[in-house]
N, CA, C and O atoms as a Tripos MOL2 file, in Angstrom:
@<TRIPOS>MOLECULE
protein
  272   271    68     0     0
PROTEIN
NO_CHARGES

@<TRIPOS>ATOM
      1 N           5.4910   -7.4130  -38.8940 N.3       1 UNK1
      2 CA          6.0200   -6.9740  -37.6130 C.3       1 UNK1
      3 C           5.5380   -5.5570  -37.2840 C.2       1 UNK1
      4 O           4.9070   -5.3370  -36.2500 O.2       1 UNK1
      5 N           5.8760   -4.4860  -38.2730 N.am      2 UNK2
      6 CA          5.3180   -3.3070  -38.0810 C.3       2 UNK2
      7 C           3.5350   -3.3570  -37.6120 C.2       2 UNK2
      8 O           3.2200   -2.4860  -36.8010 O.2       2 UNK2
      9 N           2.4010   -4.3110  -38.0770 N.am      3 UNK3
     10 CA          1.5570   -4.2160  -38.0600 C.3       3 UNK3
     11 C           0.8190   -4.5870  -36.8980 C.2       3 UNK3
     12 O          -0.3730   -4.3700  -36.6800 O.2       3 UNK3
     13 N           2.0120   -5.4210  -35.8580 N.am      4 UNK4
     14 CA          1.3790   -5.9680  -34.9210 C.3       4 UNK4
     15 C           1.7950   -4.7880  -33.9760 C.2       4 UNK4
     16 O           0.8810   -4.3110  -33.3030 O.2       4 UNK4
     17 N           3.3130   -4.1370  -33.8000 N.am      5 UNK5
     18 CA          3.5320   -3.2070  -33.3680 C.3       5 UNK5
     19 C           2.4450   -1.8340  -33.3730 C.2       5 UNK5
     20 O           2.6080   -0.8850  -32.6050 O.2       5 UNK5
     21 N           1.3810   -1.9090  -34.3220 N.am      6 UNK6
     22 CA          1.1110   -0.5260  -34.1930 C.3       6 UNK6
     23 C          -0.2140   -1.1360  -33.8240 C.2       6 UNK6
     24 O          -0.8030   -0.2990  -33.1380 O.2       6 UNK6
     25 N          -0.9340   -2.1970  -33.9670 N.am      7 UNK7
     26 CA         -1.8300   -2.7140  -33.1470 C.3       7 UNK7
     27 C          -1.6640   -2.9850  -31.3390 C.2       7 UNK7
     28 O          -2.6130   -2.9380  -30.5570 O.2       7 UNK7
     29 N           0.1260   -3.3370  -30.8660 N.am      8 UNK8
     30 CA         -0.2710   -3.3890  -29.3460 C.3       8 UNK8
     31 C          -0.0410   -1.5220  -28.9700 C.2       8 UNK8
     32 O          -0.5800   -1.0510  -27.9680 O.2       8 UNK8
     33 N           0.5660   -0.8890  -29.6460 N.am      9 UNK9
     34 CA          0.1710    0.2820  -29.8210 C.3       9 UNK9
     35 C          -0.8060    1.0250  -29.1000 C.2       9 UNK9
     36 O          -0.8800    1.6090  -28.0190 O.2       9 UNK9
     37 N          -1.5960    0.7720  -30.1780 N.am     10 UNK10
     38 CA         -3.0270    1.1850  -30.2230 C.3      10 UNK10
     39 C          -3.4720    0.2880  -28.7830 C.2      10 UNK10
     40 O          -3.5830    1.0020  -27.7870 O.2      10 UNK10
     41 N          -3.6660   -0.7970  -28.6320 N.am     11 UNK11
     42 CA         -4.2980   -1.3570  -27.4110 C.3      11 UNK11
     43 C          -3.3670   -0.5510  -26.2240 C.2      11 UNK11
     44 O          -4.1470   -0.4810  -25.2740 O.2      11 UNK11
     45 N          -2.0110    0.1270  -25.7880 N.am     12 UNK12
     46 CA         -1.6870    0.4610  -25.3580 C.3      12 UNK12
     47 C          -2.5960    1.8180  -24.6440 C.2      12 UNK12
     48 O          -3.0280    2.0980  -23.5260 O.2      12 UNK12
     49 N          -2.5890    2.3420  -25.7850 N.am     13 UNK13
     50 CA         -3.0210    3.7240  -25.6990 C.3      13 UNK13
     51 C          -4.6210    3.5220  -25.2140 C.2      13 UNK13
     52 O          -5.0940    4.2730  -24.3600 O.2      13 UNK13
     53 N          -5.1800    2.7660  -25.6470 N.am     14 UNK14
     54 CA         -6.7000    2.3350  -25.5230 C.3      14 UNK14
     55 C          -7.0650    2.1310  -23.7190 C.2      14 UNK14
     56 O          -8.0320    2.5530  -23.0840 O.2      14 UNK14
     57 N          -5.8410    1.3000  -23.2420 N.am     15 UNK15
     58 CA         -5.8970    0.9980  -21.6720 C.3      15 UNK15
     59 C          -5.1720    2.3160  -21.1510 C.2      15 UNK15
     60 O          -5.6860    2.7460  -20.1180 O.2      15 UNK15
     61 N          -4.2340    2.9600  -21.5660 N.am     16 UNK16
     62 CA         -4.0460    4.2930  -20.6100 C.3      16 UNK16
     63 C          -5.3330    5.1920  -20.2120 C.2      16 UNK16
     64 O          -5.6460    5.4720  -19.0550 O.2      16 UNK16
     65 N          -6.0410    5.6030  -21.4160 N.am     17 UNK17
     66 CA         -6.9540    6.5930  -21.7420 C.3      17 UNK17
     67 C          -8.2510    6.2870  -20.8450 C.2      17 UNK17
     68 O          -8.9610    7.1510  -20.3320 O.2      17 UNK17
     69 N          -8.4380    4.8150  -20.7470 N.am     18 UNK18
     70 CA         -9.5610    4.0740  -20.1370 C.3      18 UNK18
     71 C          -9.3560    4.2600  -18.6760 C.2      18 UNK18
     72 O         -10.2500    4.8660  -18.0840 O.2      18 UNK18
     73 N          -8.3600    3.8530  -18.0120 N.am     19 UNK19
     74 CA         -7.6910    3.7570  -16.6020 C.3      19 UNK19
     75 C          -7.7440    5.3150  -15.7270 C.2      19 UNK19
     76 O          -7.6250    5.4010  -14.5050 O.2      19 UNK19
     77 N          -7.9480    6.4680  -16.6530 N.am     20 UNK20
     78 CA         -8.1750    7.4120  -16.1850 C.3      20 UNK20
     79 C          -9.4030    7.8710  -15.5010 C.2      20 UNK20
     80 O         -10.4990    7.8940  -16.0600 O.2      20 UNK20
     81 N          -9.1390    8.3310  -13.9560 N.am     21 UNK21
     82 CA        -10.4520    8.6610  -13.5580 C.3      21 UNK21
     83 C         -11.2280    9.9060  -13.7910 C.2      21 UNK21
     84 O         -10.7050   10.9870  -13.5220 O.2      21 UNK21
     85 N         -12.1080    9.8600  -14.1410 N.am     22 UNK22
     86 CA        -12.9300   10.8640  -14.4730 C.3      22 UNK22
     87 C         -13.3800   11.5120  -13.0960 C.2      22 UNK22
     88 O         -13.5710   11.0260  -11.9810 O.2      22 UNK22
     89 N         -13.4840   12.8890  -13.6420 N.am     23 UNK23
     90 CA        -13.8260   14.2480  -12.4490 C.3      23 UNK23
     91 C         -15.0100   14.6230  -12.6060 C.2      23 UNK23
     92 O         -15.4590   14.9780  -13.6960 O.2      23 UNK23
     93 N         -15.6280   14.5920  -11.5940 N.am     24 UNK24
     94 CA        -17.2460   15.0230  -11.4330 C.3      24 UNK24
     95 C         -17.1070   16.7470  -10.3970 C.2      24 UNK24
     96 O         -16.5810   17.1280   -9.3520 O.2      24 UNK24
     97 N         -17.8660   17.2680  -11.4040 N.am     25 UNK25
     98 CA        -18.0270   18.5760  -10.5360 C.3      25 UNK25
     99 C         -19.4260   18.5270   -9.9320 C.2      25 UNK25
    100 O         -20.0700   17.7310  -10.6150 O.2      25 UNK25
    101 N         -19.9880   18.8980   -9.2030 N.am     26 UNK26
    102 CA        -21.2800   19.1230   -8.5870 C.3      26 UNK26
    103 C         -21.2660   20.7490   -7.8520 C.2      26 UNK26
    104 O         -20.3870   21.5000   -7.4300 O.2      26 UNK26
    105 N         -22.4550   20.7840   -7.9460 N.am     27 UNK27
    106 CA        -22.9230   22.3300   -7.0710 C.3      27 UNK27
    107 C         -23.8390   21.7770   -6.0370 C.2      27 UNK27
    108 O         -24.5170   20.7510   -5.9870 O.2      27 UNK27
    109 N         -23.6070   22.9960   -5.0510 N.am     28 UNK28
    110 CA        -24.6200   22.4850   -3.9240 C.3      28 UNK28
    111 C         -25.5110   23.6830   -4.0460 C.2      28 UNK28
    112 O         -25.0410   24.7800   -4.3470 O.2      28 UNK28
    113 N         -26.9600   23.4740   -3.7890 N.am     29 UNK29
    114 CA        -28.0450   24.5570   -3.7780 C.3      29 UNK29
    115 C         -28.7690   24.7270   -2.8480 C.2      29 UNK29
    116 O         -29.3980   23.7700   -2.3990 O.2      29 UNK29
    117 N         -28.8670   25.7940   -2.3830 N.am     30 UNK30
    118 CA        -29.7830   26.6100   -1.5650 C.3      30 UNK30
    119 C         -30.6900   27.0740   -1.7930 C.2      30 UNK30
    120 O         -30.2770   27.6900   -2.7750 O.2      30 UNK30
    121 N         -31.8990   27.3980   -1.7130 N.am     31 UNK31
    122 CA        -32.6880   27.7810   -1.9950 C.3      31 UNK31
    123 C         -33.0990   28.4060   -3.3370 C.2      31 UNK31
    124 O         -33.7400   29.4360   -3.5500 O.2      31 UNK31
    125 N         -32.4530   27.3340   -4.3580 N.am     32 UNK32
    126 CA        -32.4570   27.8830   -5.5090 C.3      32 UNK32
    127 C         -31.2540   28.0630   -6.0440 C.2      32 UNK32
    128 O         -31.0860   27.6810   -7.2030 O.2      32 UNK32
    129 N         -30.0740   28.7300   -5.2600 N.am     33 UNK33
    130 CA        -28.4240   29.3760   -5.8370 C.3      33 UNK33
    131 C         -27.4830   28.6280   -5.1600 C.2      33 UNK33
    132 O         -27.4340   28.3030   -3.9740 O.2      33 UNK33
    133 N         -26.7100   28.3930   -6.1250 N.am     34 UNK34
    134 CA        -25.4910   27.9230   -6.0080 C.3      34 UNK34
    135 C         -24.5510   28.0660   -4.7030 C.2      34 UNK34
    136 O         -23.6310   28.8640   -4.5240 O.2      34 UNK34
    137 N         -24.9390   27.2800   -4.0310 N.am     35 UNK35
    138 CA        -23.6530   27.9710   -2.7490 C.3      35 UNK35
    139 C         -22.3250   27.2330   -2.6040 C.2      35 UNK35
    140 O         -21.6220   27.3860   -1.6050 O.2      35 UNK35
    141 N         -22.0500   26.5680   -3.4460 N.am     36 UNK36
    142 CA        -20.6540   25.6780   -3.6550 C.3      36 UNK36
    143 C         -20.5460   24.9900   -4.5630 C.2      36 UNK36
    144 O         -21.3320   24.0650   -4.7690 O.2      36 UNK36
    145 N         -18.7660   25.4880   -5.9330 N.am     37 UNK37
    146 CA        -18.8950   23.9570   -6.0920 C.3      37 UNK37
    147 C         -17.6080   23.2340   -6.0650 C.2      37 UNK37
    148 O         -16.4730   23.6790   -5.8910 O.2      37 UNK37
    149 N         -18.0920   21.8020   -6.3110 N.am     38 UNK38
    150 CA        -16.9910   21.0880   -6.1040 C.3      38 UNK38
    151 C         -16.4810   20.5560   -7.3290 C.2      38 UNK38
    152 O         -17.0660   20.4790   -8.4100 O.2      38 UNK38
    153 N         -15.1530   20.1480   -6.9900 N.am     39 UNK39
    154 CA        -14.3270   19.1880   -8.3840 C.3      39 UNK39
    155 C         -14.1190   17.7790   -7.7880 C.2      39 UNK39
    156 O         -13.6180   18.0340   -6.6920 O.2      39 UNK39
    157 N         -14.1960   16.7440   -7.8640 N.am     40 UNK40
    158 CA        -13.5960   15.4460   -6.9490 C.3      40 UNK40
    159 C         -13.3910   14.2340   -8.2180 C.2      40 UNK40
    160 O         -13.8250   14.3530   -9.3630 O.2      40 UNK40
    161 N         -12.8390   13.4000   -7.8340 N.am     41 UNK41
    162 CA        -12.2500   12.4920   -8.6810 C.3      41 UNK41
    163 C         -13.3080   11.6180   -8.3960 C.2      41 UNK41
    164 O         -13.7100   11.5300   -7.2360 O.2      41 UNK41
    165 N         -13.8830   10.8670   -9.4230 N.am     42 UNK42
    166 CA        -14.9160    9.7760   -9.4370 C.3      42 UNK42
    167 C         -14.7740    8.6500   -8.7700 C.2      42 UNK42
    168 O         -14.5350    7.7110   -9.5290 O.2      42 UNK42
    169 N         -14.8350    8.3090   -7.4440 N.am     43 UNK43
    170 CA        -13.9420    6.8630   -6.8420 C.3      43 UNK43
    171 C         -14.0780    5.5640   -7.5100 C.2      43 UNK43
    172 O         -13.2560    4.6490   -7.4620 O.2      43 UNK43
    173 N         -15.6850    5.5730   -8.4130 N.am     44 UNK44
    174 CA        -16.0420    4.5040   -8.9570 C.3      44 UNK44
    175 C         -16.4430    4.6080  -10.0690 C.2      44 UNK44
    176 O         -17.4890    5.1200  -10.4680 O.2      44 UNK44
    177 N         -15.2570    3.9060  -10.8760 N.am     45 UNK45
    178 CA        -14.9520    4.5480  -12.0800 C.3      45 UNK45
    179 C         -16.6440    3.8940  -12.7050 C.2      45 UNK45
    180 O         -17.0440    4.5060  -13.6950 O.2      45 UNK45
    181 N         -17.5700    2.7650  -12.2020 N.am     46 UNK46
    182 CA        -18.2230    2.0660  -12.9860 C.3      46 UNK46
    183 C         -20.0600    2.8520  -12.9190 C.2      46 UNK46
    184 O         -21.1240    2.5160  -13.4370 O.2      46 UNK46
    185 N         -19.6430    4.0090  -11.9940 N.am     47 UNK47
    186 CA        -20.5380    4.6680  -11.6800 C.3      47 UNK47
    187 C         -20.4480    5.9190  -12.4870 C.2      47 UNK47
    188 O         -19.3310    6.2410  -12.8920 O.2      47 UNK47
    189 N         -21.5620    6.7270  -12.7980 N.am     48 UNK48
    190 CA        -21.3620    8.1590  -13.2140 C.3      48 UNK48
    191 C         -21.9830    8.7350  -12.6180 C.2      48 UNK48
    192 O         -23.0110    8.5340  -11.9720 O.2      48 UNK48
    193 N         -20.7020   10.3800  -13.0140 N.am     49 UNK49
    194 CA        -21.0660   11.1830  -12.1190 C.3      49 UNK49
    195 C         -22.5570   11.4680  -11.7870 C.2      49 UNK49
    196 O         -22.6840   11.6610  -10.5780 O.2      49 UNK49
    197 N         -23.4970   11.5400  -12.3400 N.am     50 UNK50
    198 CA        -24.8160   12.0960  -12.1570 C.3      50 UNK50
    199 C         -25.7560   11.2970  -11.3780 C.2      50 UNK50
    200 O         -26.8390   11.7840  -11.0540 O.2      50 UNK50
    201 N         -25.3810    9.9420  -11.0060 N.am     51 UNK51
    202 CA        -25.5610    8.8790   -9.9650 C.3      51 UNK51
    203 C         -25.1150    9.6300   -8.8040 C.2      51 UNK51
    204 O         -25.8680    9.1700   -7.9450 O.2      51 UNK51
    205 N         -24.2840   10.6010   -8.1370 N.am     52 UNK52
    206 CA        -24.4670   11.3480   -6.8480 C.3      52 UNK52
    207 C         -25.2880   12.4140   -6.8870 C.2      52 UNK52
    208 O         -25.2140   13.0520   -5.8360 O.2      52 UNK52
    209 N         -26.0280   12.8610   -7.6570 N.am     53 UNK53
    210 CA        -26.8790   13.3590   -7.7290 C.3      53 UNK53
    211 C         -28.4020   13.4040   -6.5920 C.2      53 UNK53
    212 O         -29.3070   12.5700   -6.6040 O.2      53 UNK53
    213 N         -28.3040   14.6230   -5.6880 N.am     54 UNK54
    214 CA        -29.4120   14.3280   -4.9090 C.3      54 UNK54
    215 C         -30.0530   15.7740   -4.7850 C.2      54 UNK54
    216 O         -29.4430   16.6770   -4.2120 O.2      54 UNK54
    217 N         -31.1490   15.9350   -5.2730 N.am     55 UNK55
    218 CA        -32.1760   17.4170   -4.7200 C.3      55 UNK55
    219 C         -33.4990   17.2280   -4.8600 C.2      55 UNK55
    220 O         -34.0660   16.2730   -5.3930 O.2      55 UNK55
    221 N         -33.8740   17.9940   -4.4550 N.am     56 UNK56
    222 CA        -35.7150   18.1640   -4.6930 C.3      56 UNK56
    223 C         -35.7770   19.5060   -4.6990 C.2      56 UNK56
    224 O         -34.8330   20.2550   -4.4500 O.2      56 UNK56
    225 N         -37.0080   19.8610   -5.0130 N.am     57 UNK57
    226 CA        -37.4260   21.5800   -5.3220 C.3      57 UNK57
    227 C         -38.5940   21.5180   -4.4530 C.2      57 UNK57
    228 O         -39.4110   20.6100   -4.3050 O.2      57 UNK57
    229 N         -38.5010   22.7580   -3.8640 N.am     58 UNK58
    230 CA        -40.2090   23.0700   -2.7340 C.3      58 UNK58
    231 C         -40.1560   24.4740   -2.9910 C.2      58 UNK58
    232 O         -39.2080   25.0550   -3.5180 O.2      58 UNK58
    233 N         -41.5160   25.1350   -2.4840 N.am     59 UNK59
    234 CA        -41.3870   26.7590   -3.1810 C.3      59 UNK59
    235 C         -40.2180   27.3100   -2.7290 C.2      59 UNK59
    236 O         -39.8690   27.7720   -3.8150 O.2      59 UNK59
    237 N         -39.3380   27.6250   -1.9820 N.am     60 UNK60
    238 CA        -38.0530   28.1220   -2.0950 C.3      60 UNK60
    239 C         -37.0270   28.0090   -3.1440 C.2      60 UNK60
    240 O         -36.2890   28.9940   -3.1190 O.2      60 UNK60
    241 N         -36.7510   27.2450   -3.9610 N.am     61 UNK61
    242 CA        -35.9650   26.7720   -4.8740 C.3      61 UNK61
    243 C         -35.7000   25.2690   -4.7720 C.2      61 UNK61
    244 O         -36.2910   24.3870   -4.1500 O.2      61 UNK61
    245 N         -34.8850   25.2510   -5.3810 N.am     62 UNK62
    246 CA        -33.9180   24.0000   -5.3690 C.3      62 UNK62
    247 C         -32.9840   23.4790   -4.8360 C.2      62 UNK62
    248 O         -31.8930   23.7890   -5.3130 O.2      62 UNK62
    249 N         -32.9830   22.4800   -3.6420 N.am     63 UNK63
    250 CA        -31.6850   22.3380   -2.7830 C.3      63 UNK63
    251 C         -30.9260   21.0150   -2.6840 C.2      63 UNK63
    252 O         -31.6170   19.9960   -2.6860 O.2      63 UNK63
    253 N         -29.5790   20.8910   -2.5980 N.am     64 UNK64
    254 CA        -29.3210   19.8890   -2.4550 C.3      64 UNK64
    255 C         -27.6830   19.8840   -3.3840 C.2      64 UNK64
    256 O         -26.9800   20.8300   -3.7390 O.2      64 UNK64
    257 N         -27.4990   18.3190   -3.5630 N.am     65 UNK65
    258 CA        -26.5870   18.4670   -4.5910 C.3      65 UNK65
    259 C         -25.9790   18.0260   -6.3040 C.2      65 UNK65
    260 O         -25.0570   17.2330   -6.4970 O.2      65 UNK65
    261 N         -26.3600   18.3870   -6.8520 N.am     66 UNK66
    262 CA        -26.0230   18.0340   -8.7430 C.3      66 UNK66
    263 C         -24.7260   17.6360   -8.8960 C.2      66 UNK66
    264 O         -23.7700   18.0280   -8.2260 O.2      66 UNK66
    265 N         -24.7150   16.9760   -9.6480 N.am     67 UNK67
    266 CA        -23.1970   16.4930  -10.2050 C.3      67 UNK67
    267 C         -23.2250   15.9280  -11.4090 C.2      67 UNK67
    268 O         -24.0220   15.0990  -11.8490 O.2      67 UNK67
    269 N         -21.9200   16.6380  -12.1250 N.am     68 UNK68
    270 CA        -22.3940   16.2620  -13.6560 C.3      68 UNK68
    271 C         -20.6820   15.7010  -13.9780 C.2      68 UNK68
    272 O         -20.3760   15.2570  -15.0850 O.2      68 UNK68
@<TRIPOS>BOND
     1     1     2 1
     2     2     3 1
     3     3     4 2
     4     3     5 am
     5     5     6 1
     6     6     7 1
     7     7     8 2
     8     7     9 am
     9     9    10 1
    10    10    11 1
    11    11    12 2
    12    11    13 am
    13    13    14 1
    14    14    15 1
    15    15    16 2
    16    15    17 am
    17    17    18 1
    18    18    19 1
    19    19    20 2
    20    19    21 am
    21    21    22 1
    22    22    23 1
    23    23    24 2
    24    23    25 am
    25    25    26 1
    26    26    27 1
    27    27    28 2
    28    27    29 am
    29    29    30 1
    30    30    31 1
    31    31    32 2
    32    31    33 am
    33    33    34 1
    34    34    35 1
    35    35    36 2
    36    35    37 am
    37    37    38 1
    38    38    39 1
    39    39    40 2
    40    39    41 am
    41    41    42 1
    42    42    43 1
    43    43    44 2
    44    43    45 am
    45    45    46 1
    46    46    47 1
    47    47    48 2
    48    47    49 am
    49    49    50 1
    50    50    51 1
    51    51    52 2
    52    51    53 am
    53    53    54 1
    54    54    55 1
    55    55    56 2
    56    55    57 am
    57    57    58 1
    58    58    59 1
    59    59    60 2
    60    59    61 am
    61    61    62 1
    62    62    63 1
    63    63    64 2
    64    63    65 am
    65    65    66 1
    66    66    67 1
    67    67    68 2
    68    67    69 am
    69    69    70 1
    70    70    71 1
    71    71    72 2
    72    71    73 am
    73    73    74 1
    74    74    75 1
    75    75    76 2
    76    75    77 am
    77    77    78 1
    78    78    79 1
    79    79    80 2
    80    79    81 am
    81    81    82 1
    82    82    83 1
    83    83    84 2
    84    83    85 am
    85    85    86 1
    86    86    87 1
    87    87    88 2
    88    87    89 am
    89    89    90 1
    90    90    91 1
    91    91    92 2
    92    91    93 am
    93    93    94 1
    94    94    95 1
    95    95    96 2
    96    95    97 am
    97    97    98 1
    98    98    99 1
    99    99   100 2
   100    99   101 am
   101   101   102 1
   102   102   103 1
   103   103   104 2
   104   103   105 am
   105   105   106 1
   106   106   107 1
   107   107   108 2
   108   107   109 am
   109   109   110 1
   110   110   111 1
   111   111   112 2
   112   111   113 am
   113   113   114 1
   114   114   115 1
   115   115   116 2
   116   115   117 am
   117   117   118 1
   118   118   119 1
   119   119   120 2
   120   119   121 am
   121   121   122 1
   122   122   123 1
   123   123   124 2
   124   123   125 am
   125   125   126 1
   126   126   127 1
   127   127   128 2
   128   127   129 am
   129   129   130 1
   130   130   131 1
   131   131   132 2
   132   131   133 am
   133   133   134 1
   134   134   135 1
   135   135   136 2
   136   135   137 am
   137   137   138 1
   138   138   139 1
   139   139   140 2
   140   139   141 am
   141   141   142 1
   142   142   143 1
   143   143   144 2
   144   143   145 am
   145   145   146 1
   146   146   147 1
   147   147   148 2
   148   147   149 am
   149   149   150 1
   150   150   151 1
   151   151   152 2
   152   151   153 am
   153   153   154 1
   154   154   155 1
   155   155   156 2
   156   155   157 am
   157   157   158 1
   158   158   159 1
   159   159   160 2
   160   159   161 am
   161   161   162 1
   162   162   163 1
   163   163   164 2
   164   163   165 am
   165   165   166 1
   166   166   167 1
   167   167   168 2
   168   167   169 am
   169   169   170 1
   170   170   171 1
   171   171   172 2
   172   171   173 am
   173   173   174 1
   174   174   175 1
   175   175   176 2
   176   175   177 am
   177   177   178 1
   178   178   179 1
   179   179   180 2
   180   179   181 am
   181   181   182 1
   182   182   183 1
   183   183   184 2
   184   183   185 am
   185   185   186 1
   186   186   187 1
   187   187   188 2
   188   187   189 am
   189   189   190 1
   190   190   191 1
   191   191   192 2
   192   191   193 am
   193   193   194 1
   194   194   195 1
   195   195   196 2
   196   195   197 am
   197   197   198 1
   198   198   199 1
   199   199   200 2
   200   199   201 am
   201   201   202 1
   202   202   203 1
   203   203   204 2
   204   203   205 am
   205   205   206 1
   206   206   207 1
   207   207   208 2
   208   207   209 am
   209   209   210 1
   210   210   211 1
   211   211   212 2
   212   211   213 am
   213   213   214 1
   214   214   215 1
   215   215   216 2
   216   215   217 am
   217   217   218 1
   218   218   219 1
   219   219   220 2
   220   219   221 am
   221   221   222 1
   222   222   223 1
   223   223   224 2
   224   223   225 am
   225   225   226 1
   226   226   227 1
   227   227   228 2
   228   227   229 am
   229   229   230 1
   230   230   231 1
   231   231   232 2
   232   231   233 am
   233   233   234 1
   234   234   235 1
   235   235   236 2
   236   235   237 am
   237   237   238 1
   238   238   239 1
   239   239   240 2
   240   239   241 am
   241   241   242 1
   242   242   243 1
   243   243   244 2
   244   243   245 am
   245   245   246 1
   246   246   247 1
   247   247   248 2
   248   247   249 am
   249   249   250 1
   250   250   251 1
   251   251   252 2
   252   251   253 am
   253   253   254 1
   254   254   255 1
   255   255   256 2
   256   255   257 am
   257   257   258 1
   258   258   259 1
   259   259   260 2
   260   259   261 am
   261   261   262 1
   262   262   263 1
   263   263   264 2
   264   263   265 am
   265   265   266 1
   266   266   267 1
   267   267   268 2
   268   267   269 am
   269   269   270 1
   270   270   271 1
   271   271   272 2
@<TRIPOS>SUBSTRUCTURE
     1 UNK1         2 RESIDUE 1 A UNK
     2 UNK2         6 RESIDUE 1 A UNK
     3 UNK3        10 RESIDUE 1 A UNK
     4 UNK4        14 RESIDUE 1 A UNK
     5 UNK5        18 RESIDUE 1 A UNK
     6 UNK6        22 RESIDUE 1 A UNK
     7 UNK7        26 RESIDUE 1 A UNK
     8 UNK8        30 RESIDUE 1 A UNK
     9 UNK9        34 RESIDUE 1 A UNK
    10 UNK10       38 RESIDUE 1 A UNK
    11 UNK11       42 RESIDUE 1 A UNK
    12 UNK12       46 RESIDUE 1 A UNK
    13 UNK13       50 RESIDUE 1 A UNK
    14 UNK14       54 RESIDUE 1 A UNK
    15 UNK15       58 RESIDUE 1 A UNK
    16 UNK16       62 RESIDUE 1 A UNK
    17 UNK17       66 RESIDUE 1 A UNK
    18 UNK18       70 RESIDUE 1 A UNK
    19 UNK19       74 RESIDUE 1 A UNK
    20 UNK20       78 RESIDUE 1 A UNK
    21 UNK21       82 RESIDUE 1 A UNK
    22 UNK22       86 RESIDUE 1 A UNK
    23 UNK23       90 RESIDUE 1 A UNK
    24 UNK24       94 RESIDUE 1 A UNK
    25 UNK25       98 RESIDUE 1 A UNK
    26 UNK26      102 RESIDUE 1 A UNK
    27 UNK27      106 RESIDUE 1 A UNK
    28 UNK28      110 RESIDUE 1 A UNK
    29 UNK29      114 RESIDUE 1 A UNK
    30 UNK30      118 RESIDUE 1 A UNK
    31 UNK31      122 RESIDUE 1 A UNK
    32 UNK32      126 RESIDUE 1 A UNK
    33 UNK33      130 RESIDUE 1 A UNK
    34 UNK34      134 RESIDUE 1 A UNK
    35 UNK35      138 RESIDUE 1 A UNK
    36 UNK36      142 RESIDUE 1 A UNK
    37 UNK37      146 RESIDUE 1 A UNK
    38 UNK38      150 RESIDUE 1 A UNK
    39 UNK39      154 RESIDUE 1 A UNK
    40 UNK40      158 RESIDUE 1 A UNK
    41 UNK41      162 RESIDUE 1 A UNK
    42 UNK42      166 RESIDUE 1 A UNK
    43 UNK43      170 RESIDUE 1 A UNK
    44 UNK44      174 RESIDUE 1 A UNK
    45 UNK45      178 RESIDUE 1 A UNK
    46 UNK46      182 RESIDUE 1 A UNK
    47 UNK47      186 RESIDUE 1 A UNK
    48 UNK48      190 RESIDUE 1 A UNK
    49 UNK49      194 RESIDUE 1 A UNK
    50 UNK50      198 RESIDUE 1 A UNK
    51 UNK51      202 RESIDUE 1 A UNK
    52 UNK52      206 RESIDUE 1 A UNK
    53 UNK53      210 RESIDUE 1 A UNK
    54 UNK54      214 RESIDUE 1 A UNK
    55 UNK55      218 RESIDUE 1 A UNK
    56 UNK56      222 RESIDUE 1 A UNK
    57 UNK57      226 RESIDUE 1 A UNK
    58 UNK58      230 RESIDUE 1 A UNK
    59 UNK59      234 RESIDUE 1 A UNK
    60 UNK60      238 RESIDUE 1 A UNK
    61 UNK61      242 RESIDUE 1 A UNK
    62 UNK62      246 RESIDUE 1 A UNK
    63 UNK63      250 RESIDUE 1 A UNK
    64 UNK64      254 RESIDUE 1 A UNK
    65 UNK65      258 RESIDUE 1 A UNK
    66 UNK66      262 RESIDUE 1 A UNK
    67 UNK67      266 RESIDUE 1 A UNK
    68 UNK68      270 RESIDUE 1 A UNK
């Protein structure tokens, strides 16, 4: 009895921890520097953060936005 108890337990704890959405921060860039950043909750949990990921570099710097 104890053993099954600490097995749905464990599966308990396994689906809380999972169900949590993960936070993606990103920066936005300007010409190279940082001009914002953000915190936002991941809407899709099956996606990661670095999938919103969008910039390119031209001689000015680097613009656009990162997310990690």
């Amino acid at each position: 009895m104890k053993k099954a108890l600490c097995i749905l337990a464990a599966g308990i704890i396994v689906v809380a921890f999972s169900s949590c959405n993960k936070k993606c921060t990103c920066k936005s860039y300007e010409e190279g520097k940082v001009v914002a950043t953000t915190t936002m909750e991941n809407p899709n949990k099956n996606v990661k953060c670095s999938s919103y990921t969008q910039t390119y570099t031209d001689e000015d710097g680097k613009w656009g936005v990162e997310c990690k």
